[in-house]
C-alpha positions as CSV (number, residue, x, y, z in Angstrom):
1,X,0.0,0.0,0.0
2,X,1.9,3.7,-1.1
3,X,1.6,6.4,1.3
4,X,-1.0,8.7,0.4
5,X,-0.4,12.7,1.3
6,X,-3.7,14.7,2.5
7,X,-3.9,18.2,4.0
8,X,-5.3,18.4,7.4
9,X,-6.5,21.5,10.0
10,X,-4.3,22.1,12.9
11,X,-1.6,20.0,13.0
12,X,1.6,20.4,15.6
13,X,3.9,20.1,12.4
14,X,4.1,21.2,9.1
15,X,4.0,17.6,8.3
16,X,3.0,14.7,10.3
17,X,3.9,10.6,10.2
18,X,0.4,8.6,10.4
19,X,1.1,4.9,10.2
20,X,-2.0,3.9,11.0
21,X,-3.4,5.8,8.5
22,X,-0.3,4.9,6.0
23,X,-0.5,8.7,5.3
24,X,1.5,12.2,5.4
25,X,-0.8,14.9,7.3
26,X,0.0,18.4,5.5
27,X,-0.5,21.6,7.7
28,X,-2.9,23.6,5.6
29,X,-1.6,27.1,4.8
30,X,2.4,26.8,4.8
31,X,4.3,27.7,1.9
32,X,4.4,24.8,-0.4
33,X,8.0,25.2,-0.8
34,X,8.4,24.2,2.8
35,X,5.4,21.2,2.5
36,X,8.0,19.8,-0.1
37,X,10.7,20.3,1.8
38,X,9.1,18.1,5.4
39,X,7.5,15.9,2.8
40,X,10.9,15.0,1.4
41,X,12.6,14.6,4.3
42,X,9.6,12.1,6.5
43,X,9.8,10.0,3.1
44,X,13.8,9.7,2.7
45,X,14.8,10.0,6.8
46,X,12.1,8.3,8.3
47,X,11.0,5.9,5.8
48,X,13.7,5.0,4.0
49,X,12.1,6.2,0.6
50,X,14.3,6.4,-2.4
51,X,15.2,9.5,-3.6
52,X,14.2,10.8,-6.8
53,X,16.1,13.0,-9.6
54,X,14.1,16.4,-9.5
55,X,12.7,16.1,-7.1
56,X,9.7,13.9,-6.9
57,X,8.2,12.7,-3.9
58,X,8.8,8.7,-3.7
59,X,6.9,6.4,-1.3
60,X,8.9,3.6,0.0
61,X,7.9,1.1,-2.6
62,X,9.5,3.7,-5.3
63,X,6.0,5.0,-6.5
64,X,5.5,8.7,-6.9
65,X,3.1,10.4,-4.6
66,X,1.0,12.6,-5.8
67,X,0.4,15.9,-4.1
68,X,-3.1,17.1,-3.1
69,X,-5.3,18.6,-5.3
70,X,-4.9,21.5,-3.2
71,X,-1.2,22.0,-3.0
72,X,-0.5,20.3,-6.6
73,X,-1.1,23.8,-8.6
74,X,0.8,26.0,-6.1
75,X,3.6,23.4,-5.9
76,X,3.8,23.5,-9.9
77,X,3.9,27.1,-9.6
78,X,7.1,26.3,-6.9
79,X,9.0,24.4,-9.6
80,X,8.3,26.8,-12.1
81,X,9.7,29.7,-10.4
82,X,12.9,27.5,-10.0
């Protein structure tokens, strides 16, 4: 099962671990640059996900994650900006 990435309401951290839930909680309302950034670094550091050339977002099995409907137009508008 890939780890699925959902935006939640008031979270302790800009990004949160739910294994239950086999999920990445996403503070609503930071920068999306800094989302990526947390996002990157629960998948690589804490669960061992590969890393991936450009930055993708890789869940543990090596399948990229898909950001939020939500976050995916402002974190195209991220990678555009360079």
């Amino acid at each position: 099962m890939c780890i699925r990435i959902a935006v939640a309401e008031d979270l302790p951290e800009i990004a949160v671990w739910d294994p239950d839930e086999v999920s990445i909680l996403v503070a609503r309302g930071v920068q999306v640059h800094v989302v990526i950034r947390e996002l990157h670094a629960i998948l690589t550091i804490d669960l061992s996900a590969p890393a991936a050339p450009g930055g993708a977002l890789l869940c543990f099995c090596g399948t990229r994650l898909e950001l939020p409907q939500e976050l995916a137009p402002l974190a195209a508008d991220v990678a555009e900006a360079g």
